[in-house]
N, C-alpha and C positions, 0 to 999 in steps of 0.2 A: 504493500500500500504506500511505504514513503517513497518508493521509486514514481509511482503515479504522481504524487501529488508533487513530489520534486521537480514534473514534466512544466507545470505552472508557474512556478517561482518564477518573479522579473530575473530579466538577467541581470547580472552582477548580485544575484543575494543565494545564500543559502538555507537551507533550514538547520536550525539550533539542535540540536541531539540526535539523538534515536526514537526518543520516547515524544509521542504530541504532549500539547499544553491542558490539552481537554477535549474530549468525547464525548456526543450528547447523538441522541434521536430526535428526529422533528419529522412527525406526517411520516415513519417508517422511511426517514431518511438519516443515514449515518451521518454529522457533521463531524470530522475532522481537523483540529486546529495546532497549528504550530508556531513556534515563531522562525523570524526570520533575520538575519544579519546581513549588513556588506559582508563580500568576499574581499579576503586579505587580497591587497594591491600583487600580483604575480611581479615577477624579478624580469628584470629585460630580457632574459633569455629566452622564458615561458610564453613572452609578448612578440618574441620573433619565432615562435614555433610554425609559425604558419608562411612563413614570406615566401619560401621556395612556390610553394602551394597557390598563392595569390599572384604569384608571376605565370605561372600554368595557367591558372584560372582567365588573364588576360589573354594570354594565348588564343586558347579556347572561346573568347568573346569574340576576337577577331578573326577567325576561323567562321564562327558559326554565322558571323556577321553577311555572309554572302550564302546562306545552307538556308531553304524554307526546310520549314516543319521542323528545325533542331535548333533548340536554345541551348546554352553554353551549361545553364543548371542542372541540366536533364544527364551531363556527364560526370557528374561529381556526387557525393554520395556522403551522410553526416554518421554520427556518432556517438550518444551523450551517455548513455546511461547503462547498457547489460552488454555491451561488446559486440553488436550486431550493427552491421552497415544499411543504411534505406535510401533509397535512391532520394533525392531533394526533389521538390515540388517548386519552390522558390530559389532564386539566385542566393548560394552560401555568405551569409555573414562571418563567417571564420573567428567565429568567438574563442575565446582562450578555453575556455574551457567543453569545447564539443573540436572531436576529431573528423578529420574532414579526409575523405583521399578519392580520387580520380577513378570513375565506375573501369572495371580492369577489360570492360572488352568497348570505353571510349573510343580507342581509333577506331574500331572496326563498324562504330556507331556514324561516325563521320564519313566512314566511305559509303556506306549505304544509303546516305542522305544524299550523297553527293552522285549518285549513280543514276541514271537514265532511267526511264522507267521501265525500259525492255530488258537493264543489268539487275535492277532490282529481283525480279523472276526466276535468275539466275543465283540468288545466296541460297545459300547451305547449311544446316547447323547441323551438330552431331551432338545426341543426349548421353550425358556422361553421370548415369544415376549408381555406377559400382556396379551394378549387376553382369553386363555388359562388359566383355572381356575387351572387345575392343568394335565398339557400334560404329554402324555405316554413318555415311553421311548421309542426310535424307535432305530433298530439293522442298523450296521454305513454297515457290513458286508466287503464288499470292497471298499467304499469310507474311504478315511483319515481322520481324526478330523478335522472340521475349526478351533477349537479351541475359538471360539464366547463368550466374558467374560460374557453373559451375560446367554450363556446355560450352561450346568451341561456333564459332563460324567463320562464313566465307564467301567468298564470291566463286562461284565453281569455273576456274580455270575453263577458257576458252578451246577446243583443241580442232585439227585437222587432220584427216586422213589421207597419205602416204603409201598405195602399195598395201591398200587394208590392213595399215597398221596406224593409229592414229600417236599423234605428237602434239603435245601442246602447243597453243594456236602464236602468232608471233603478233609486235603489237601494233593494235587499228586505231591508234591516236596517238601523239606525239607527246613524250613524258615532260614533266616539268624541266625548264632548264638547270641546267649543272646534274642532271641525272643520269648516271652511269647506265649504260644499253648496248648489245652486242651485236654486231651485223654478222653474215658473212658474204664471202667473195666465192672464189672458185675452189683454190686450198687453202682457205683460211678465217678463223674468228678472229674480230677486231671487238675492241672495246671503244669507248668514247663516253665524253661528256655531252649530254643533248645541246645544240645550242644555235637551234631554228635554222639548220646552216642548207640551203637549197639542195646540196649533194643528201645529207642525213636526211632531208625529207623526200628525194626517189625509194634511198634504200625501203623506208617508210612503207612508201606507195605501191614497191613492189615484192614485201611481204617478206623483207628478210630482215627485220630488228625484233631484236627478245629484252626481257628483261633479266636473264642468267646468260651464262657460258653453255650451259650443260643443254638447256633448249636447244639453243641459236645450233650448237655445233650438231643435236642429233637431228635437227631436220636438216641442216649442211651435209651431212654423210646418206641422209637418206636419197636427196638431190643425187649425189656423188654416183652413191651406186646404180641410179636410173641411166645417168648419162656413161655408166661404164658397161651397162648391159645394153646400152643402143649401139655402142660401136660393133 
């Protein structure tokens, strides 16, 4: 019961004891009464406990700032009273004394917002309840993420077939600049930094930039071996 009623307390006070001041019935209703104090002033330390946290949080505002249907609060998560995380409903005040930390599948909340509506179709989650030695991945299609910390998701990898053998797919929009992506040539992966360069957006256009090595070079060897069985 004093965990409940502690939910109330203004901030900055807390309740005096263990024990209430007094306990009475009214009309079969319990009143509970206790007192209340300021909270002793915390030490500069305790007052920076959160700044990392409120520098994310800014982040996160300006991210979400260009994403419909995802606020910045929706990826952070609070903490006052038995140890248990709840997603926020309202943007985090980061009070000293409530723990605050970043919902753990946040990016994966931001790419889903940020996905076409034909990519959205295509996440994945996999339910991870212990039973399950190791569960599939099942297609979300037109249900939304619960977002469940304790399952996994995804955007289910694009892929192509090859000689009826399929390869994941290579990529059909051009990565942020300074983002590392793999071509290939004839006998060869190259790497690079993306950087709008009119050559990097052929390679683009005609279907041979990955986001790994290991991609890029197994459909470069499947190529390989078509044009060594046409001679």
């Amino acid at each position: 019961m004093k965990k409940e009623i502690e939910f109330y307390v203004p901030h900055g006070y807390k309740l005096v004891g263990d024990i209430p001041r007094s306990t009475m019935c009214d009309n079969e209703t319990l009143l509970v009464r206790y007192d209340i104090k300021p909270i002793d002033k915390p030490d500069p330390q305790q007052l920076n406990r959160h700044a990392e946290l409120k520098s994310q949080y800014v982040r996160d505002l300006e991210t979400c700032a260009t994403i419909d249907g995802l606020d910045a609060y929706q990826l952070w998560q609070g903490e006052r009273f038995n140890g248990n995380f709840v997603n926020l409903t309202l943007p985090p005040k980061f009070y000293v004394d409530v723990y605050y930390r970043r919902h753990p599948h946040a990016d994966s909340m931001i790419e889903y917002y940020q996905c076409s509506d034909d990519d959205k179709l295509r996440w994945q989650c996999r339910y991870n309840d212990g039973q399950i030695a190791e569960a599939r991945w099942k297609d979300l299609k037109d249900e939304k993420p619960l977002w469940h910390e304790t399952d996994e998701f995804r955007l289910k990898p694009r892929t192509i077939t090859i000689n009826g053998k399929e390869y994941n797919a290579p990529l059909n929009v051009a990565p942020a600049v300074g983002t590392t992506f793999y071509f290939f040539e004839v006998d060869a992966v190259i790497s690079e930094e993306w950087g709008n360069d009119p050559v990097q957006f052929f390679y683009l256009k005609t279907n041979h930039c990955f986001t790994n090595r290991e991609d890029c070079k197994a459909v470069a060897d499947a190529f390989a071996e078509i044009l060594a069985s046409a001679k």
